[in-house]
C-alpha positions, 0 to 999 in steps of 0.5 A: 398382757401386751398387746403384740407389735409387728407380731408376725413371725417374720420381718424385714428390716425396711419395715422398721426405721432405724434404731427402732427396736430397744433390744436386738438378740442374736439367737433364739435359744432359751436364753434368747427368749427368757430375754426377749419376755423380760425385756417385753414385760418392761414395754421394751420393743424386741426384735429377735435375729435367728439362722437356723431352727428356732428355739436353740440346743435344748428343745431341739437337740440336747435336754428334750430329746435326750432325756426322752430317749434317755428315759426309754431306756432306762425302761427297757433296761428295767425290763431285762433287770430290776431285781424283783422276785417273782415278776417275770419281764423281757425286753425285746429288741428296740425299734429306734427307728419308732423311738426316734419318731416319737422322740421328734414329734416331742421336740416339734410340739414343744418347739411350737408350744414353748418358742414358736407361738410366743413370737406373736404372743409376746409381740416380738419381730423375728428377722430370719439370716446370719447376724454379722456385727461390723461394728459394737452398735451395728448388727447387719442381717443378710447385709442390711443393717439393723439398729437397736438401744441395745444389743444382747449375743444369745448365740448358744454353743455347739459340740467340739471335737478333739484334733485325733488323727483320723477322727474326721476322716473316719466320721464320728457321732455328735450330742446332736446327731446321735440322737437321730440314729435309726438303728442301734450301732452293735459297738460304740466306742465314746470319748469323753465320761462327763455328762453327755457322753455318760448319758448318751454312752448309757442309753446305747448300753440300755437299748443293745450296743456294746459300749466302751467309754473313753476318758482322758481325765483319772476318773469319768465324772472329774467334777463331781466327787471321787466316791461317785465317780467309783460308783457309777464306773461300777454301775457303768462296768456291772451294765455291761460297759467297758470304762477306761480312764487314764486314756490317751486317744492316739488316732482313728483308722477306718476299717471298711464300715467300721471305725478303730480306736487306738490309743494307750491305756497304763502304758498298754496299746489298745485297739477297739473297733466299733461301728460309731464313735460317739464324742463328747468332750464339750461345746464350743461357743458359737461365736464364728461368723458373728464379726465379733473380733472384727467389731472389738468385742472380746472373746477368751481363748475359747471364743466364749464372750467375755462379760462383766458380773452384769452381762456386759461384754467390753461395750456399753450397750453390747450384753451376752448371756448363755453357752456363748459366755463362760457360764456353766452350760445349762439350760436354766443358767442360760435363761436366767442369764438371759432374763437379768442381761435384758433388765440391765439392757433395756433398764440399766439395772444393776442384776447380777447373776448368782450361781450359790447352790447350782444344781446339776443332774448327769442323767444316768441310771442311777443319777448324779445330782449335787449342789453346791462346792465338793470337798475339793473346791470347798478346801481350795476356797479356804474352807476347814470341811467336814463330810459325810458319806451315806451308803444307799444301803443305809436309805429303805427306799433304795432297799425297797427298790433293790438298787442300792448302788449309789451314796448320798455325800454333805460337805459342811463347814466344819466352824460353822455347820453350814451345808457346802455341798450336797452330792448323791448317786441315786434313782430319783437323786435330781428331785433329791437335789432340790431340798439340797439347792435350798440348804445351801442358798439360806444358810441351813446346817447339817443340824438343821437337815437332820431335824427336818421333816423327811418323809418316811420311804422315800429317797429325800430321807436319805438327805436327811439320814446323811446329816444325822451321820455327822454325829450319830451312827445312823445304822443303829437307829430305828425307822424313822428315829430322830 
């Protein structure tokens, strides 16, 4: 372990001479200090520059404090309904309030434990106030400049909202503020059916509000395949929800304390009024304010960072890694970016990010979990595809547990059998998810699946029951049969 260097938590950059950090970042998200323990575990000197709260989006305001609520209320909801004889259960009302607090006190002991505490353990400077390049090799703290070997921007990203009329007048909830409501809203309306808004729209369903989810896209989920979209918009509807797609939001009117939704659906004029508005249509870069146009750094219309296949923005020595960059928006992506950005920064290697089987989880009640291409994308790429479809009343770990609303899909190159993608609706499908990720990064074919070991009674079999579909029909076999 190396020894700390100028390890307190907070410098100025007096106490340092010119360009004497190897590694300058601007953040201190996860991508920020997956690079910051890279680039120390090479001996590079780092120094950390940070706004706001250390630790970035998902300690503080998205992966922990989500699912932490998320997964109180599934458990609720299972106490109003789980579809068991005999086993009497109720569900009284939340305190969220209480839920609240004990979701903080999560967040405070990670922050400290897994970013907070690393500062001094890894021997990284922390420079605290808003990091402005005026030029690519020049990074002002608070005015006084800051100069480096190198340079990564691991600025991390922040919820975006739609230009409605009205939306802004009428106040509207964000990923970030929800999470912190006191009470539970008696309506909801949510704009946006991807993963936030599903997620968090679910959770208020869970724990008491009468929801209504809004989509502009044909179907909520759009990037993940049709037969889930179906299913979950049923789960959603059969829950309790109100689910509209097609839907043009129009404009948002005050109404006193409540807010009213007008938009068009199938040529219909709707009217909702809720007590909130939750919106999640996506997250925009966090790249104003950093001088980046100014210092000739290119962005994309978005404002995301524009790099090369090595992280690289149009500058030598100028790197970017995590939600600022066009990268898929996740926590691990982020990190891992963060890690290759810093060798290829401090040791000029050549790392390139590779993205073959990419899980993604929508945490919902069940979840979506998939790896890899759908159908769709597969076809555009040129594949000749063959799919398989496996209804959850086919798995007897989703008959046992009396929830069989869900399927469990593979997509395989026809010529070759290679599995494509692996995607499922599913209670415990993210675990699933795993033996699917490792399908598709070496190479494994349906064939290979379906002769795998699969432990009997658990929802795993279901990966492999799906790929004994592509030649056999699986309803005629018994338990286990191979």
């Amino acid at each position: 372990m190396y020894r700390p260097v100028n390890s307190g938590p907070h410098r100025s950059i007096g106490a340092r001479s010119a360009a004497s950090w190897d590694l300058a970042i601007v953040g201190s998200g996860s991508a920020a200090f997956a690079a910051a323990i890279r680039a120390r575990d090479l001996g590079a000197r780092v120094v950390m520059v940070e706004r706001s709260t250390i630790g970035g989006t998902c300690v503080n305001v998205g992966c922990v404090p989500s699912k932490a609520l998320i997964r109180a209320g599934e458990v609720h909801h299972l106490a109003a309904e789980h579809g068991f004889a005999g086993v009497r259960t109720s569900a009284e009302p939340v305190d969220l309030r209480a839920l609240v607090a004990q979701k903080d006190e999560l967040v405070a002991t990670l922050r400290q434990e897994k970013y907070e505490d690393l500062i001094a353990e890894y021997g990284l400077d922390l420079l605290r106030g808003d990091g402005v390049f005026t030029a690519p090799d020049v990074l002002t703290v608070d005015g006084e400049h800051l100069r480096a070997g190198a340079y990564l921007i691991a600025a991390g990203a922040a919820p975006a909202a739609p230009p409605i009329p009205g939306l802004a007048e009428a106040g509207y909830l964000t990923s970030d503020t929800a999470l912190d409501l006191d009470t539970v809203p008696g309506s909801l309306a949510v704009v946006g059916a991807n993963a936030v808004g599903l997620e968090l729209g679910q959770f208020f369903s869970h724990i008491g509000s009468h929801v209504t989810v809004f989509d502009v896209m044909e179907r909520i989920a759009p990037s993940e395949e049709p037969e889930i979209s179906e299913a979950l918009a049923g789960v959603l509807r059969d829950q309790g929800s109100h689910v509209h797609t097609s839907a043009q939001i129009t404009k948002v009117e005050s109404d006193g304390d409540k807010r009213v939704v007008v938009g068009v659906v199938d040529g219909q004029e709707f009217r909702v009024v809720v007590d909130h508005i939750l919106v999640a249509t996506g997250r925009r870069p966090n790249t104003a304010g950093l001088g980046l146009e100014a210092a000739g750094i290119a962005l994309d219309e978005r404002g995301a960072v524009v790099v090369d296949e090595y992280l690289r923005t149009n500058h030598p020595n100028l790197f970017a890694a995590g939600d600022v960059t066009t990268a898929p928006q996740f926590v691990y992506v982020a990190a891992q970016q963060g890690a290759l950005a810093a060798e290829n920064a401090v040791n000029g290697a050549h790392l390139r990010l590779d993205l073959a089987g990419l899980p993604r989880i929508v945490f919902t009640t069940p979840q979506i979990a998939a790896a890899g291409l759908t159908e769709e994308v597969a076809l555009a790429a040129g594949y000749a595809v063959k799919t398989s479809v496996l209804p959850l009343s086919a798995v007897p770990r989703a008959l046992v547990n009396r929830e069989t609303r869900g399927l469990v899909k593979i997509v395989a190159d026809e010529a070759t059998d290679k599995v494509l993608g692996v995607h499922m609706l599913a209670d415990g499908a993210g675990e699933v998810i795993q033996s699917g990720v490792y399908a598709i990064k070496f190479g494994l074919t349906t064939a290979d699946l379906a002769q795998t070991w699969a432990p009997y009674l658990t929802m795993a079999e279901g990966l492999k029951l799906a790929a004994q579909t592509f030649t056999r029909d699986v309803a005629k076999l018994s338990c286990c049969a191979v």
